[in-house]
C-alpha positions, 0 to 999 in steps of 0.5 A: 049315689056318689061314686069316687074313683081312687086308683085307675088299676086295682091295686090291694095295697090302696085297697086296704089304705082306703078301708083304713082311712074311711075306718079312721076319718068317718065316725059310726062306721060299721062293717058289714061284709067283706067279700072276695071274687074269684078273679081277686076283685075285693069288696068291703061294704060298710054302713052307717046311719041306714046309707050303705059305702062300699069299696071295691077293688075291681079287677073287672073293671080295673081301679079301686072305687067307693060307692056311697050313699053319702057324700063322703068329701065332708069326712077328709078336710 
């Protein structure tokens, strides 16, 4: 599993910039959920080819994070 933190607090817009630009840089990419909690954390879970990326919004924890099963850094040259 690969893990990226993007943003050290969370923040909505940043949240929806990085759907945006997975959407736009990763071919195949699909969406397969989009879930909200009741703290206002955000979710967005996305899968291609069997592997799973999901992007969180985390106001637990605190930062915009993407978990993935892919490397995603071969996407974003």
């Amino acid at each position: 599993m690969y893990k990226y933190t993007i943003c050290n607090q969370p923040d909505e817009e940043i949240f929806y910039q990085q759907c945006t630009a997975l959407e736009k840089n990763i071919p195949k990419l699909k969406l397969a959920s989009e879930l909200s909690d009741v703290d206002g954390s955000l979710i967005r879970i996305y899968h291609m080819n069997g592997a799973q990326i999901k992007i969180k919004n985390d106001f637990y924890i605190g930062g915009v994070f993407v978990d993935s099963e892919l490397e995603l850094t071969q996407f974003f040259k």
